[in-house]
VEXKEKE-922066 format. One record per residue (C-alpha): residue number from 0; x, z, y. Coordinates in Angstrom, 1 decimal. Each point is the difference from the previous one (the first is absolute). Layout:
BEGIN
NUM; X; Z; Y
...
***
This chain:
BEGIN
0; 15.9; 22.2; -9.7
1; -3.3; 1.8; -1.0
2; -2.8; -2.5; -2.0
3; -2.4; -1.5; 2.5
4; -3.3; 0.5; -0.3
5; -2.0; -2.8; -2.7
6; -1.1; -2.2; 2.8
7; -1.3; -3.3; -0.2
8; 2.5; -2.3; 0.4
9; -0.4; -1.7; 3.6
10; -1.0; -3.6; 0.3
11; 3.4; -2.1; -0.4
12; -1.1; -3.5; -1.3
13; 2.8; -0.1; -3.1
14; 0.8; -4.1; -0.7
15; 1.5; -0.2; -3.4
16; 1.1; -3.3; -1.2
17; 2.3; -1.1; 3.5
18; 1.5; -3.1; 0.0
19; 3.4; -0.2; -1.7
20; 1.9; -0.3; 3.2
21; -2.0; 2.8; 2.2
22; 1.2; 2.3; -2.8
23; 3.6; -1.2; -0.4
24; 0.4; 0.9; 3.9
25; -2.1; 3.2; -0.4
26; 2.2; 1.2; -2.8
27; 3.3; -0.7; 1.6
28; -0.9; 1.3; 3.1
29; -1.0; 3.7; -1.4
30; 2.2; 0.1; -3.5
31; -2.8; -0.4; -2.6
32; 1.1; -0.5; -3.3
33; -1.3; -2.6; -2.0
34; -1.7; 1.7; -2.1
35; -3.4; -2.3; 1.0
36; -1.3; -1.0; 3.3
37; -1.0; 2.3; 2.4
38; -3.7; 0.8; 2.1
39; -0.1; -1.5; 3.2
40; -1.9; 1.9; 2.4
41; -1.6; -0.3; 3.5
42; -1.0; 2.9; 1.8
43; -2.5; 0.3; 2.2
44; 1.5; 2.4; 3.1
45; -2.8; 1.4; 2.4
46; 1.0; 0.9; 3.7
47; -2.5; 0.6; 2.8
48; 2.5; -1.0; 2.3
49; 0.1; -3.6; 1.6
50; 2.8; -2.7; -1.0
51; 1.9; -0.1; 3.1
52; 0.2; 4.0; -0.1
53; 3.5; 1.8; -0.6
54; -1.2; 1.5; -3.1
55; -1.6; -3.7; -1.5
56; 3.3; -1.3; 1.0
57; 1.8; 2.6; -2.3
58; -2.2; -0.4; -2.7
59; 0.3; -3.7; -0.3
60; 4.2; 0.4; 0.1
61; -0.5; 2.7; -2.8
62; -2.4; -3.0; -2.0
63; 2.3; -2.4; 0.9
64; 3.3; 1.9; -1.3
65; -2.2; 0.8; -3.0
66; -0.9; -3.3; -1.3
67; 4.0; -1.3; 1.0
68; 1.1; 2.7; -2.4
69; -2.6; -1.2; -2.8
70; 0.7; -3.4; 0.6
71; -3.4; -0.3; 0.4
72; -1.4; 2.7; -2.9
73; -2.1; 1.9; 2.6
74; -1.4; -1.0; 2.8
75; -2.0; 1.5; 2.5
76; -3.0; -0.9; 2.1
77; -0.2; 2.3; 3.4
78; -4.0; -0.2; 0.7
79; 0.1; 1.1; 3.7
80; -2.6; 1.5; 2.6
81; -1.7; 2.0; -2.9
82; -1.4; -3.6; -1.1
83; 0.6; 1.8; -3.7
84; -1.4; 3.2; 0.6
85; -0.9; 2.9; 2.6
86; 3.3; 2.1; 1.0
87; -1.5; 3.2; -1.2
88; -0.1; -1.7; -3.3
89; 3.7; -0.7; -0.2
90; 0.9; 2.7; -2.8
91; -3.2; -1.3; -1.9
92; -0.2; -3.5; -0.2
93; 3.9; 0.3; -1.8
94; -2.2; 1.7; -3.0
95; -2.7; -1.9; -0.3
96; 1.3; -3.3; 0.0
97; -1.1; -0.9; 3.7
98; 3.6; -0.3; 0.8
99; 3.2; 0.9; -2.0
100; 2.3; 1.5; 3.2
101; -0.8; 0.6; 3.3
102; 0.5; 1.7; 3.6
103; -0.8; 3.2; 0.1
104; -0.6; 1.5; 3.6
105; 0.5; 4.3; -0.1
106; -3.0; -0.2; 2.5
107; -1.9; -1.5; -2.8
108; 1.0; 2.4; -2.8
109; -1.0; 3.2; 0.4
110; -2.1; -0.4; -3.1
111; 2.1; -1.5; -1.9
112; 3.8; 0.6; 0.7
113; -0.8; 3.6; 1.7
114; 3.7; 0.7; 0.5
115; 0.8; -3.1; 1.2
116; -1.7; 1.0; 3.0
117; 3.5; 2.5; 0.8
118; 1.3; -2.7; 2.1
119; -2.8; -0.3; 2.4
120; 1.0; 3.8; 1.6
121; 1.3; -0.7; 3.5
122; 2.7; 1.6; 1.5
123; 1.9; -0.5; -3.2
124; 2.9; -2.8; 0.3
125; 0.0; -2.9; 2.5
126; 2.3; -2.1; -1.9
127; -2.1; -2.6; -2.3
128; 3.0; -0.2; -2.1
129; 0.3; 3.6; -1.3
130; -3.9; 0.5; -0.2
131; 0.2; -2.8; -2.4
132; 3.1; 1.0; -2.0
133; -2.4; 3.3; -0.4
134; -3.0; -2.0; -1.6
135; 2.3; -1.3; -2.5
136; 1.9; 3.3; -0.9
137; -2.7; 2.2; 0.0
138; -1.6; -2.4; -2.8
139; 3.3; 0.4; -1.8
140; 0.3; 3.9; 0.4
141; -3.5; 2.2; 0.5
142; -1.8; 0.1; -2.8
143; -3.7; 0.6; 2.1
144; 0.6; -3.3; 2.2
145; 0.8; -2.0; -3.0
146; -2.7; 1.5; -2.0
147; -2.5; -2.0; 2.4
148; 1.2; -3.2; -1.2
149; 0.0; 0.6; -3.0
150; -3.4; 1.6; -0.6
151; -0.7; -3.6; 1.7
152; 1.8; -2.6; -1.9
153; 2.1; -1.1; 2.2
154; 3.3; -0.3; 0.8
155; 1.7; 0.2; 3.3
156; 2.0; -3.3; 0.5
157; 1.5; 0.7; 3.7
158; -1.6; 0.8; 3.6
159; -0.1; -1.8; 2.7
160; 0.7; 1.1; 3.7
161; -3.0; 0.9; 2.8
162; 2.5; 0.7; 2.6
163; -0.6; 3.4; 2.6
164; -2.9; 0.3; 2.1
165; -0.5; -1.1; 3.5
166; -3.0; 0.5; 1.7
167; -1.2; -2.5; 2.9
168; -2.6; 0.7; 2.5
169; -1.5; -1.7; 2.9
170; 1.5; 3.1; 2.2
171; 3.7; 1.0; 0.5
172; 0.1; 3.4; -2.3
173; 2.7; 2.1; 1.1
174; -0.7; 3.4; -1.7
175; -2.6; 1.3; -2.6
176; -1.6; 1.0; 2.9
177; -0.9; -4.2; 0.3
178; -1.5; 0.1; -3.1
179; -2.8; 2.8; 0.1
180; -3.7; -1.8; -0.1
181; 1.5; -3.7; -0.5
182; -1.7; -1.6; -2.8
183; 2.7; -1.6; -2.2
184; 0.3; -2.2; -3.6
185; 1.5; 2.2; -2.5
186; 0.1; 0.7; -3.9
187; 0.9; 1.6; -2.2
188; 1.7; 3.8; 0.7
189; 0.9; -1.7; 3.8
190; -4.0; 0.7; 0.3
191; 0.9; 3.8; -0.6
192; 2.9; -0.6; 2.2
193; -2.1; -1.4; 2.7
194; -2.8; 2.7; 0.4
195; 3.1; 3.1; 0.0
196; 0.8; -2.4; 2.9
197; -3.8; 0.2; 1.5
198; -0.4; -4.1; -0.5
199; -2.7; -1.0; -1.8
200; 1.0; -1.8; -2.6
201; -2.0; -3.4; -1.0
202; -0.3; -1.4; -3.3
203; 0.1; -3.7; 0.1
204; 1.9; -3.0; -1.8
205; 3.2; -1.2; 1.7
206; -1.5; -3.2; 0.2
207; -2.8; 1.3; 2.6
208; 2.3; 1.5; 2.1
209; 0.9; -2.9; 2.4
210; -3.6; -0.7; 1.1
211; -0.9; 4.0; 0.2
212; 3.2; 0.2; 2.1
213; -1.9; -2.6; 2.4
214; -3.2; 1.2; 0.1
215; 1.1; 3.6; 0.8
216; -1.7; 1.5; -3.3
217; 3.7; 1.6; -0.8
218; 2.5; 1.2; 2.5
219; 2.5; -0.9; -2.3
220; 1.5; 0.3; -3.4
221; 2.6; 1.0; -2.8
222; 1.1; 0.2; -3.4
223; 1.3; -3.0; 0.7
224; 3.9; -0.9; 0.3
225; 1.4; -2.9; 2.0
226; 0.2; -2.5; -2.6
227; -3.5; 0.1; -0.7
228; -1.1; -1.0; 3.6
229; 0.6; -3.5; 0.0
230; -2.3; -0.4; -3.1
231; -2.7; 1.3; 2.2
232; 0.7; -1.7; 3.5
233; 1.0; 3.6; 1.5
234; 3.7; -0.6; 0.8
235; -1.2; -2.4; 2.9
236; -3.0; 2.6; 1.2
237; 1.4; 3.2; -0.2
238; 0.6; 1.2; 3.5
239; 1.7; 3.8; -1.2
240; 1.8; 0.6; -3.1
241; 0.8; 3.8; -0.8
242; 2.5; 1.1; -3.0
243; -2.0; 3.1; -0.7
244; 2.4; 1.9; -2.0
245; -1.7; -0.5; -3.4
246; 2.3; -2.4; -1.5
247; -1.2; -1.6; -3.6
248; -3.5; 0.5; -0.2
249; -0.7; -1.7; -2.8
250; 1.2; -2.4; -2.8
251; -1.1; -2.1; -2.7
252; 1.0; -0.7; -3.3
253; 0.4; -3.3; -3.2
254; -1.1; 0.9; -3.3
255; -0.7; -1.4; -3.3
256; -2.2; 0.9; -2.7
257; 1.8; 2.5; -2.7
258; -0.7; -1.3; -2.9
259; 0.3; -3.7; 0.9
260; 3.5; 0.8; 1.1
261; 0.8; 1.5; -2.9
262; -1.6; -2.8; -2.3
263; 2.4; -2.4; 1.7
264; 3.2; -1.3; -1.6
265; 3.0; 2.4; 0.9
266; 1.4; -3.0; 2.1
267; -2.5; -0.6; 2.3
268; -0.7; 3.9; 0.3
269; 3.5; 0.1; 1.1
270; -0.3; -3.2; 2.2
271; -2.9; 2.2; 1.8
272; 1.9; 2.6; 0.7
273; 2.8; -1.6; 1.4
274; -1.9; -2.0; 2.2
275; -1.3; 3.3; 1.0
276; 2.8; 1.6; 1.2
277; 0.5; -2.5; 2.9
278; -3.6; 1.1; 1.2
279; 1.2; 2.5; 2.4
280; 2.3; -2.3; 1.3
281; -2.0; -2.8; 0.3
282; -2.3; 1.8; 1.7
283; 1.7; 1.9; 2.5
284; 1.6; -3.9; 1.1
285; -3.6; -1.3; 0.0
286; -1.4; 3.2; 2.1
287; 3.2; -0.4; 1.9
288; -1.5; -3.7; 1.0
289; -3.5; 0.2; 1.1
290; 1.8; 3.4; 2.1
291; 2.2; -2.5; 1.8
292; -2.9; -2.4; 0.7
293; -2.2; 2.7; 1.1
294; 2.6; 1.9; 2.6
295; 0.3; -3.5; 1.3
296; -3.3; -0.8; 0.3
297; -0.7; 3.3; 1.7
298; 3.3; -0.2; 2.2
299; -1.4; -3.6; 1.3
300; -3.1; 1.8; 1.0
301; 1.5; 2.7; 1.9
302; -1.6; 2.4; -2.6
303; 1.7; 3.9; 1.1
304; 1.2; 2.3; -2.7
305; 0.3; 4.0; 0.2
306; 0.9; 2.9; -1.7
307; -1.5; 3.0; -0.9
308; 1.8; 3.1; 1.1
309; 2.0; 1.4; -3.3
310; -1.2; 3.7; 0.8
311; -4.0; -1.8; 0.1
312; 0.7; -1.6; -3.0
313; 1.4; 3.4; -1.3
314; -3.1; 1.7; 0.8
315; -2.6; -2.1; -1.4
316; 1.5; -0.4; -2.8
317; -0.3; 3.9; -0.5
318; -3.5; 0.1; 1.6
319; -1.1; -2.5; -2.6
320; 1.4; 1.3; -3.3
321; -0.9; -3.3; -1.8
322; 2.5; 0.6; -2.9
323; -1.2; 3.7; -0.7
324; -3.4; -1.5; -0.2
325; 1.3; -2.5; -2.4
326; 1.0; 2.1; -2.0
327; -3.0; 2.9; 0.0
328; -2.6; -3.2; -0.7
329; 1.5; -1.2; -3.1
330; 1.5; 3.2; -1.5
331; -4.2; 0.6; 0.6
332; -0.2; -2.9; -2.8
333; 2.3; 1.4; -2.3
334; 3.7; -2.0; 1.1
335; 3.0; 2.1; 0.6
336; -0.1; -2.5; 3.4
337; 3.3; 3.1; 1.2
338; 2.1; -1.8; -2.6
339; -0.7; -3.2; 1.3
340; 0.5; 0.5; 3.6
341; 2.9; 2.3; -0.3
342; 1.5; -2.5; -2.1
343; -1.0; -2.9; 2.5
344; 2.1; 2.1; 3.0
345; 2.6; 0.6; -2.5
346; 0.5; -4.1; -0.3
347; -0.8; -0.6; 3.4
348; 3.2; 2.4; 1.3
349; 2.2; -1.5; -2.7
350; -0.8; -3.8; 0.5
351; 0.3; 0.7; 3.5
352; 3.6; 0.9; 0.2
353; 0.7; -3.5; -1.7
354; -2.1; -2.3; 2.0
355; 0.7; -1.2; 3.5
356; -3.2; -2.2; -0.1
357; -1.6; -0.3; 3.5
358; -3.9; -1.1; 0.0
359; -1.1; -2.8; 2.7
360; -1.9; 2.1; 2.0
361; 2.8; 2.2; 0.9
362; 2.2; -3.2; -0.2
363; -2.4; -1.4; 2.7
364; -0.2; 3.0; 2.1
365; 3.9; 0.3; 0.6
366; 0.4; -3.6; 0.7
367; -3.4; 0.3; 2.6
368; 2.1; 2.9; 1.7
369; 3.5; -2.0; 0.0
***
């Protein structure tokens, strides 16, 4: 592994002195020696997502599995709804002590985690599974994406699952055709998406949607995937829902600070990364959830789903030519951004032939049309 940069250290809040049977349980559980009693630690985890959210939900089964394995030698607090810090200041609050892990959304780190931002290209994969088996590998084997975290600090723990985007409107869209002069919610590279499609795309928290839905400010909206409407009361008001074709949009990530990871005792470290590998798991089964609940919420409402034409979907995706843009706007800044996104294809085809995952949305649609 190459040497980290000399960051400060995060803001874990190191116990010494636990009581005698805290650390007998906390040795046992991870294999310490007893060589003399070990830190305990609580870490501080930053999310900007809400508690009852597919991704909290992962989180706090990942911080649950974590302090089981220490018997209690690190435990972590999940602050929720940004009540720790902004989302934007994910990356940085895990190096200045504000918070010692955190969420990381890819919409939120273009400044920090620049090619991170690979898996927002649309058109790319609609399996959540294999999109996240790729933010994990690419980590392990390109060199420029992994450079980005460590020129951070921070270490990438596991990612957590956004699903494929649906967009739903107060009209039936049937083609691209539908889409040209509506005004619809997006982020992220779906904005880029949007206007190739001659929407105009609207910036605007998710949270805002509902009641700009209702007032007619926005015809509609996306980069958004099925689990998330039930957080924000649109699985019961969404009239049309349209499986545009652009699959995973988007994704978001757990890390931890460097240095504070590496400070830990070899046990824990190891307890953290077990824990970790269950995160894709976990939150594929908790995505899988709040998918069910919203198709049945949106089923009891006599919500209608569509398509969009493969050869449509074919040709926006050409018209657009997000990922060549990608690619020309970073190399601008000095990243070798082909490496990352050939390598990012390269993953996607191979995890694809092992995966048979199937996302709720298109789980929802097939069942709508049975």
């Amino acid at each position: 592994m190459r040497p980290r940069a000399n960051r400060p250290r995060g803001g874990a809040r190191r116990l010494t002195a636990a009581a005698a049977t805290g650390t007998a349980l906390a040795a046992a559980a991870v294999g310490l020696t007893a060589c003399g009693t070990p830190d305990t630690y609580v870490l501080h985890y930053t999310t900007y997502s809400n508690p009852t959210s597919d991704q909290s939900r992962a989180a706090q089964r990942w911080a649950d599995e974590v302090e089981e394995l220490t018997g209690g030698g690190v435990t972590v607090r999940l602050h929720y709804s940004e009540s720790l810090v902004g989302a934007d200041e994910s990356v940085q609050a895990t190096l200045d002590g504000r918070a010692d892990a955190a969420q990381v959304g890819s919409i939120y780190a273009a400044s920090d985690l620049s090619m991170f931002t690979v898996v927002e290209l649309p058109f790319e994969t609609r399996n959540p599974e294999v999109q996240m088996r790729a933010i994990e590998r690419l980590y392990e084997e390109n060199e420029v994406y992994r450079e980005d975290f460590d020129r951070q600090g921070v270490r990438l723990l596991f990612p957590l699952p956004l699903g494929v985007n649906a967009i739903g409107t107060r009209e039936k869209v049937g083609g691209l055709d539908d889409l040209r002069g509506m005004s619809i919610r997006a982020g992220g590279l779906t904005s880029e998406v949007m206007l190739a499609a001659g929407a105009n795309p609207v910036a605007m928290t998710a949270t805002d949607i509902y009641e700009s839905m209702s007032r007619g400010v926005v015809d509609g909206y996306t980069s958004l995937a099925l689990a998330n409407l039930p957080t924000f009361g649109l699985s019961e008001t969404t009239p049309y829902i349209t499986d545009p074709g652009i699959g995973a949009y988007s994704s978001s990530i757990v890390v931890i600070n460097g240095d504070l990871f590496d400070s830990m005792p070899e046990g824990y470290r190891k307890a953290l990364l077990s824990a970790s590998e269950n995160g894709i798991a976990n939150g594929l089964e908790e995505m899988g959830a709040l998918g069910d609940t919203s198709c049945e919420e949106l089923d009891a409402s006599g919500a209608e789903f569509t398509s969009l034409p493969e050869e449509e979907v074919a040709a926006w995706k050409e018209k657009a030519g997000v990922a060549e843009d990608w690619v020309a706007r970073y190399e601008e800044r000095g990243y070798d951004a082909r490496s990352v996104l050939d390598d990012y294809r390269r993953i996607i085809e191979e995890e694809s032939a092992a995966s048979d995952y199937t996302a709720p949305l298109a789980e929802c649609m097939e069942g709508a049309q049975r």
